[in-house]
N, C-alpha and C positions, 0 to 999 in steps of 0.2 A: 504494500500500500504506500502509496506517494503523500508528501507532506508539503502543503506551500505556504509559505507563512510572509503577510506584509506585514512593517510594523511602523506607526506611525510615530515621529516626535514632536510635538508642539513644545518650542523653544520661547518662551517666553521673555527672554529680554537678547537679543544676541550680541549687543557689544558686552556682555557679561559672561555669557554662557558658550557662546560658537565655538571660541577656540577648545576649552574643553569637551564639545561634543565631536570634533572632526577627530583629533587627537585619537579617542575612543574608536570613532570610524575608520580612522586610517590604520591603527593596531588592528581593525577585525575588518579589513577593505575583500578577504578572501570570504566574507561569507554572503558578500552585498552583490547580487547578481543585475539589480537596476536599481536608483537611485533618482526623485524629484526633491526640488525645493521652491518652497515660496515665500516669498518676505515684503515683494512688494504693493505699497496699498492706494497706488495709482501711478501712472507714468512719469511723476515728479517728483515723489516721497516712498522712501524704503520704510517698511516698519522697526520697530526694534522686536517685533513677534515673529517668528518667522514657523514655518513647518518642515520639516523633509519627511519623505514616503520611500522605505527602500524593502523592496523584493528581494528577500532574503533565501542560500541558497546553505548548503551545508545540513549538520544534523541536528534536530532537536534539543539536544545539549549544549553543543556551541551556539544556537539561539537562547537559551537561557544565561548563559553563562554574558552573551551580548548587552542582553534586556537587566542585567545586576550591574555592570558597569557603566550602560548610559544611567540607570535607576540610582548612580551613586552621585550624581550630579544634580546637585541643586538649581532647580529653576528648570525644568526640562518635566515634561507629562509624557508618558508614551500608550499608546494606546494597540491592539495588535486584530489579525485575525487568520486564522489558520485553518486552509481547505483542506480537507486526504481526497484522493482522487483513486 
């Protein structure tokens, strides 16, 4: 049985948080199979909220082991959802 798991993080301030969330993503860049981001809140203004969406590939354990170390960074919500196929 197949596992696919997106996981969301809603960044809430990112000149505070960003750099500690790439950091994170770039130590676990082997498990992120696709990757969106969104921050800005019209074509003139960036937010300081931003989101990223990443299609996550690897095993159920290194997705847990991902979702503890973003979850250890303050100011960061994640949210997830996980098909089997």
């Amino acid at each position: 049985m197949d596992m696919f798991k997106i996981l969301g993080i809603l960044i809430k301030d990112r000149i505070k948080e960003a750099g500690k969330t790439q950091k994170v993503l770039t130590a676990n860049n082997h498990l992120i199979a696709s990757r969106m981001g969104f921050h800005e809140v019209s074509t003139s203004t960036c937010s300081r909220m931003g989101m990223i969406i990443l299609q996550l590939k690897g095993s159920p354990g290194e997705w847990t082991m991902l979702e503890k170390q973003l979850n250890a960074i303050e100011g960061i919500e994640l949210q997830n959802m996980t098909f089997t196929a």
